[in-house]
Structure formats: C-alpha cells, structure tokens
C-alpha positions in Angstrom: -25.3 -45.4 64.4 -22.1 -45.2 65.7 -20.0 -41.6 65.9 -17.0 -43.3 63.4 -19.7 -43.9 60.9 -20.7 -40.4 61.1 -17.7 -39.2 61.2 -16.8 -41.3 58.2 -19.6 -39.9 55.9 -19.1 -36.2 57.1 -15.4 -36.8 55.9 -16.3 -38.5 53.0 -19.2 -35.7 52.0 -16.0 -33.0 52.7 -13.9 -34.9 50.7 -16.5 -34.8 47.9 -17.3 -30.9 48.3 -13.2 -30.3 48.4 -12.9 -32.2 45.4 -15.9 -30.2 43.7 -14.2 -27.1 44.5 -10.7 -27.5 43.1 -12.6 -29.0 40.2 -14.6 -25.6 39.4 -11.2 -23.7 40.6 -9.3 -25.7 38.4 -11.7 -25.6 35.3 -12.8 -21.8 36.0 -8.7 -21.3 35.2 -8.5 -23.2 32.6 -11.9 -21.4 31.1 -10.0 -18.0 31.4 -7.1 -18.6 30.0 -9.1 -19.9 27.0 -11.1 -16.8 27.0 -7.8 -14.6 27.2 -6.4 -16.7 24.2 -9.3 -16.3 22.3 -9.5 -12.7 22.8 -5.6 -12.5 21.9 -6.2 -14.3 18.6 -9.7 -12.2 17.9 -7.7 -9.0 18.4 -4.7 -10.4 16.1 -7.6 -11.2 13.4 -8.8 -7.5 13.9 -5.4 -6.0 13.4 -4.3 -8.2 10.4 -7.7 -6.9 8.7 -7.0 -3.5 9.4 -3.5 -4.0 7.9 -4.7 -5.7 5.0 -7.2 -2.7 4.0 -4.5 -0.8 4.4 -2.5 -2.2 1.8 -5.3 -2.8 -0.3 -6.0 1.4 0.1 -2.6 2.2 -0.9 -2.8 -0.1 -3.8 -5.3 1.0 -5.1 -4.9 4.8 -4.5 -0.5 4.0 -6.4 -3.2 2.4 -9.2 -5.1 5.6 -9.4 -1.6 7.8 -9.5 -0.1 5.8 -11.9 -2.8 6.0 -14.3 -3.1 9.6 -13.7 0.6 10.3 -14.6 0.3 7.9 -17.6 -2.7 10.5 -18.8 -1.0 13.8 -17.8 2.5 12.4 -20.1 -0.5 11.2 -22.7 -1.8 14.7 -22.8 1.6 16.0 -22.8 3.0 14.0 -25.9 -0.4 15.2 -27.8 0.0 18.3 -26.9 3.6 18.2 -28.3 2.7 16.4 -31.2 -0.1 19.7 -31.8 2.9 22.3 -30.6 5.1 20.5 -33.8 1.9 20.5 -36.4 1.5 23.7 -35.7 4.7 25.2 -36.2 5.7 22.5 -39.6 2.4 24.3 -40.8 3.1 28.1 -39.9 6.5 27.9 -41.6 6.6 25.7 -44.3 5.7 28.8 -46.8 8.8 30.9 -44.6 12.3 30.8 -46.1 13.2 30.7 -42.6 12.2 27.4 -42.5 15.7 26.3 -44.9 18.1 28.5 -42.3 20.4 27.2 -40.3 19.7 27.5 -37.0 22.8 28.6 -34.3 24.4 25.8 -32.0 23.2 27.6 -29.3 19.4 27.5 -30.2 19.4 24.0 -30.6 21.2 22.8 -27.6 18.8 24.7 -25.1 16.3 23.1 -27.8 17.8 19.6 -26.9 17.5 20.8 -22.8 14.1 21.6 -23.0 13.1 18.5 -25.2 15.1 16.9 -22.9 13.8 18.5 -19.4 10.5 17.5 -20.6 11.5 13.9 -21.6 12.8 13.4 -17.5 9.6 12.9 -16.5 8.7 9.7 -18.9 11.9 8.0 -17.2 13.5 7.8 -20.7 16.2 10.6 -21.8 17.9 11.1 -25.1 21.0 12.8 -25.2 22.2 14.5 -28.5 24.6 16.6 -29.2 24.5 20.1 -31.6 26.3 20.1 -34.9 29.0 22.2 -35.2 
C-alpha cells in the first residue's frame, strides 16, 4: 500500500477519535449542568417542604392558642356567672340589698366589669346614674 493511503486512514481514524472526544466533552457538559439543575431544583423541593411544615407548625400551634384563650374566657364567664349567684344568694335576705349604692362604687364597678370584658374583644361602656 501506498504512504497516501496510510496516511489517509491514520487521518481518518484521528478524525474519528477527535470527533469521539468533543462528543464525550460535549455530552459530559451537558450531563453536569443537568446534574447541577437537578440538584438546584431537589434543594428548592427541600426548602419549600421545610417552609411548608413550618406554616403548618404555626398553624396549628395559633389553633391550639386560640382554643386555649376561648377556654380560659369560658372559665372566666362561669366563674363570673358563680361570683353573681353567689352574692344574689348571700344578700337577698340583707336590706342592703334595696340601698342605693354611691356613683362612685358603681363606676369602678363598670371599670372592673369593663377591664375584664377587654380581653373578649367586646367592651360596654355605661355610664353611673346621678
């Protein structure tokens, strides 16, 4: 065989191997930049998990303080309505009981009803006769 034909084929068979090359170079990039993209969009999945139990946590722990407030003014307004019993009961036999009671009394009456009344979100404002 003659030199050109050698020549020929080892140029050709360099050709190929160039060719092969850049094709694993350029596929091996394009394979990493996948891998980064899928590793950016794993660790976006991650954090919008953690951010979503986190809302779900605070939910539910605003549930549980909501539901404990609504018990504590529950207990409060029985406890009131006990308090009133009570006293209707240890006077109603006292001729205090018919007695006018001084302006004074009854508006830090209407305060304290009132004071306690602030933490329901609802207030009633009166005011004292005379």
């Amino acid at each position: 065989m003659k030199m050109s034909y050698w020549v020929l084929i080892v140029t050709f068979i360099a050709c190929l191997a160039g060719g092969l090359v850049w094709s694993a170079d350029h596929y091996h990039g394009k394979f990493l930049e996948e891998q980064r993209r899928a590793d950016d969009a794993e660790q976006r999945a991650d954090s919008s998990e953690t951010i979503t139990a986190n809302v779900l946590r605070t939910v539910a722990i605003t549930n549980i303080i909501l539901e404990t407030n609504q018990h504590a003014k529950q207990q409060i307004a029985l406890e009131s309505q006990r308090a009133e019993n009570d006293i209707k009961a240890a006077v109603a036999d006292d001729d205090c009981a018919v007695r006018v009671v001084s302006a004074g009394a009854v508006k830090r009456l209407h305060e304290y009803a009132n004071g306690l009344r602030a933490g329901s979100g609802s207030s009633v404002t009166s005011q004292p006769d005379g």
